[in-house]
C-alpha positions as CSV (number, residue, x, y, z in Angstrom):
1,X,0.0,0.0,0.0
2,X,2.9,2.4,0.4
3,X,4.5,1.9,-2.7
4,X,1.2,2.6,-4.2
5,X,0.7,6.1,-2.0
6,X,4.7,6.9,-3.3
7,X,3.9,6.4,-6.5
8,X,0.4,8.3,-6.6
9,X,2.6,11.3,-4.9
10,X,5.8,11.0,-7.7
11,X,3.2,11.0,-10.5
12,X,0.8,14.1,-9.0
13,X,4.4,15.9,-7.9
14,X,5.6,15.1,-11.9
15,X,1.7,16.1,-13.3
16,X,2.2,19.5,-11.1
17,X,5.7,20.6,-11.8
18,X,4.9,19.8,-15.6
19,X,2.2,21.8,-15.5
20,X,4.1,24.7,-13.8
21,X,5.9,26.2,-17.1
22,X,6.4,29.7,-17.3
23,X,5.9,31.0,-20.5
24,X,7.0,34.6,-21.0
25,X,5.3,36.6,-23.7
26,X,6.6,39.2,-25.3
27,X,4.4,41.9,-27.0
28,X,7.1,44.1,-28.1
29,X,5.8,45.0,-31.6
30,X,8.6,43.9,-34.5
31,X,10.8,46.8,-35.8
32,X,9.8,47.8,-39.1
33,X,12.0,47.2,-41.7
34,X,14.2,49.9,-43.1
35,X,13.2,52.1,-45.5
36,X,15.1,53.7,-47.5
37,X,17.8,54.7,-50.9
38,X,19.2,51.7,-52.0
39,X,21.6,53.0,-54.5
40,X,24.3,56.0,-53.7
41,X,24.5,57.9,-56.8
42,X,22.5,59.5,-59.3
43,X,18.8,60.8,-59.8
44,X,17.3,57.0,-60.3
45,X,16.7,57.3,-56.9
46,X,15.7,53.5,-56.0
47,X,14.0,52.7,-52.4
48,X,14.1,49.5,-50.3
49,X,15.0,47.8,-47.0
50,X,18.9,47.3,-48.6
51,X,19.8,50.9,-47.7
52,X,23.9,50.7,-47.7
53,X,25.8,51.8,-45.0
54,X,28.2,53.2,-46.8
55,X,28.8,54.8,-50.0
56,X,31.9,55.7,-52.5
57,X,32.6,59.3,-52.8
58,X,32.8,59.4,-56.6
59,X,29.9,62.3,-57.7
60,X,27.7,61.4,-60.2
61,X,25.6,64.3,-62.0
62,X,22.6,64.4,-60.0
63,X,24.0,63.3,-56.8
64,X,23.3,67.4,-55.5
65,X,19.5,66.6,-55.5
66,X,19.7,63.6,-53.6
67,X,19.9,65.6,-50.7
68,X,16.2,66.5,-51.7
69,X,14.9,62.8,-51.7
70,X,13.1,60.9,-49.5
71,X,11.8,57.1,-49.5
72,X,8.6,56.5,-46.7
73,X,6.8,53.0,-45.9
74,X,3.3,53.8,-47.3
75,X,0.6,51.2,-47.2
76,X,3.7,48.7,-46.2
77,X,5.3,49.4,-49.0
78,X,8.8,51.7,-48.9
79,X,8.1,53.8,-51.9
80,X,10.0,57.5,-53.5
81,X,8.1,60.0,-52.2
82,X,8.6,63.1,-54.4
83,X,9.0,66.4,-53.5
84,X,9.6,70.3,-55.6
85,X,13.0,70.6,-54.7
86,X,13.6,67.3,-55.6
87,X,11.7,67.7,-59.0
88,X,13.3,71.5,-59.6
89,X,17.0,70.3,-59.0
90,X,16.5,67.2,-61.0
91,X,14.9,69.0,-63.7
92,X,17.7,71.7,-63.9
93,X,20.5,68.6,-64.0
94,X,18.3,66.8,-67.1
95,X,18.6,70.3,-68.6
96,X,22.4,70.6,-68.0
97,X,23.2,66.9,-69.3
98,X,21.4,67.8,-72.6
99,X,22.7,70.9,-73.1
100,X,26.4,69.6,-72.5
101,X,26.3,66.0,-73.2
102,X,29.4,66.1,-75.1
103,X,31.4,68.0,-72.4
104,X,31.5,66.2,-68.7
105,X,33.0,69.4,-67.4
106,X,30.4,72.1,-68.4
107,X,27.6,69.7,-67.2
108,X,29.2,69.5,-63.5
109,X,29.9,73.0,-63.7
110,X,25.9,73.6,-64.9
111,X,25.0,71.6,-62.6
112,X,26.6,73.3,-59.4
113,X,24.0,76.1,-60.2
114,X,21.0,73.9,-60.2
């Protein structure tokens, strides 16, 4: 009969300390993902969660108006999200490659009046 009682009181001991598991939940929302420009130079200005940290320092024409762009997550999405200083400076740099596009050097030198 005590072997019975001992093994009643092991299995209901086991059955309760089984039972006792703490679970800790944490409700800490997820960080959105990154939004932002994905590529360094230019005015193809391309938005994404692959935003570099680190860029080379060769200019590009057009790299002046990037200071001007800005990417946003709308609707979950990380999308270009326009702007008219972006639009005037980028506009004035088109106008600067197609009025020099034979000569690198007046295009740069255009483009530091845009």
């Amino acid at each position: 009969m005590n072997k019975k009682i001992i093994y009643l009181l092991f299995f209901l001991s086991v059955l309760i300390i089984s039972s006792c598991d703490t679970q800790v939940i944490d409700d800490t929302p997820a960080p959105e993902p990154k939004c932002g420009i994905e590529n360094c130079h230019g005015l193809d200005i391309k938005c994404g969660s692959n935003v570099p940290d680190f860029c080379t320092e060769i200019y590009k024409l057009g790299d002046k108006c990037r200071q001007f762009a800005n990417c946003e997550t709308i609707d979950g999405s990380c999308q270009f999200v326009s702007n008219e200083q972006f639009e005037e400076c980028k506009s004035c740099v088109d106008n600067c490659v197609a009025q020099y596009e034979d000569d690198a050097n007046k295009a740069f030198e255009c483009e530091s009046n845009c």
